[in-house]
Phi, psi and omega in degrees: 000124176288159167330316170242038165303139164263174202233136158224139189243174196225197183207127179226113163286120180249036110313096178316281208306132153329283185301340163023104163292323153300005173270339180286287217293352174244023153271319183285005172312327181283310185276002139259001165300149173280172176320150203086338182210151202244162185230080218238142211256137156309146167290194164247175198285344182290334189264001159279134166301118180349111190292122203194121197300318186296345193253356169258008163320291183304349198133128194298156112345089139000297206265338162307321181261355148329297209276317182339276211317317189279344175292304171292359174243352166258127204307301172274159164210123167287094199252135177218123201235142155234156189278162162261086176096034197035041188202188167278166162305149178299305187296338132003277171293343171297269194332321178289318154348281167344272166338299200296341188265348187260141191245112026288170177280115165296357178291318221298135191061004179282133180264125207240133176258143199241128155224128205230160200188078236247144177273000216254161167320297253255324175073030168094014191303328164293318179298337169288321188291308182306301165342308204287325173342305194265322135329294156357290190290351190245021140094043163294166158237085207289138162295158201255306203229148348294157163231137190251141227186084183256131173244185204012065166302329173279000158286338186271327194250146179274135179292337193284334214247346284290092172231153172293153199214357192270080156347289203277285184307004184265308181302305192283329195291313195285337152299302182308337176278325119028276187286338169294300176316322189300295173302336164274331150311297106044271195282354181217092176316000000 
């Protein structure tokens, strides 16, 4: 794929809550990509239903293969996340649960960027190991480097507007997207 080819990626939230710090960090991704690549937000993970084999006997959730479809249709995929529990949010894990069963695997050879974003030091760093686990099974390509792991994230976001507001971590996140075009070009002749 050449260098300027445009790209396009998505956003998959593994967040509910209104105030969402990772809900700032992933509406400001389109205005840090560079010329070329668009960045557009997933519906949400909330309107899947509790993952349960009888209900997918009758047939997937209208918004599971929604998503499917559009995730099999985006060059990239971005997942910004926070952690639960030294781990992802259940509905995380739900949605992937979900995801993993629909055929073809929208996942499958996708190259996927992980961002997590934390009140805590640590900026969500477990949760990204568990995440790439499962990734793993659903035959992703998870980017390695940079990995973006934002800690003391309330200090990064204006409470009022909640948008990231941090120079430097607005700058590292747009190198990772950087590196997400690459890798994908990479993986796609």
């Amino acid at each position: 794929m050449p260098n300027d080819t445009p790209l396009h990626f998505i956003t998959l939230l593994g967040s509910l809550r209104k105030a969402s710090f990772n809900a700032a960090v992933a509406r400001t991704l389109p205005e840090l990509a560079p010329e070329g690549i668009s960045i557009t937000p997933l519906g949400s993970i909330g309107d899947f239903p509790h993952y349960n084999a009888d209900v997918q006997d009758t047939g997937f959730p209208a918004p599971v293969l929604a998503m499917a479809e559009q995730i099999r249709a985006a060059d990239g995929v971005i997942i910004v996340t926070p952690e639960y529990n030294y781990s992802i949010p259940g509905v995380l894990k739900n949605a992937i649960d979900w995801l993993s069963r629909v055929t073809p695997q929208p996942f499958s050879g996708k190259p996927v960027a992980i961002q997590t974003a934390s009140p805590g030091m640590l900026g969500g760093a477990r949760a990204q190991y568990h995440l790439r686990q499962s990734l793993v099974f659903l035959d992703a390509y998870a980017l390695n480097q940079p990995e973006v792991m934002i800690g003391q994230v309330a200090g990064k976001v204006d409470p009022a507007s909640l948008t990231l507001t941090d120079d430097s971590t607005r700058k590292f996140i747009s190198g990772q997207i950087i590196a997400l075009a690459a890798l994908t070009r990479k993986l796609r002749p």
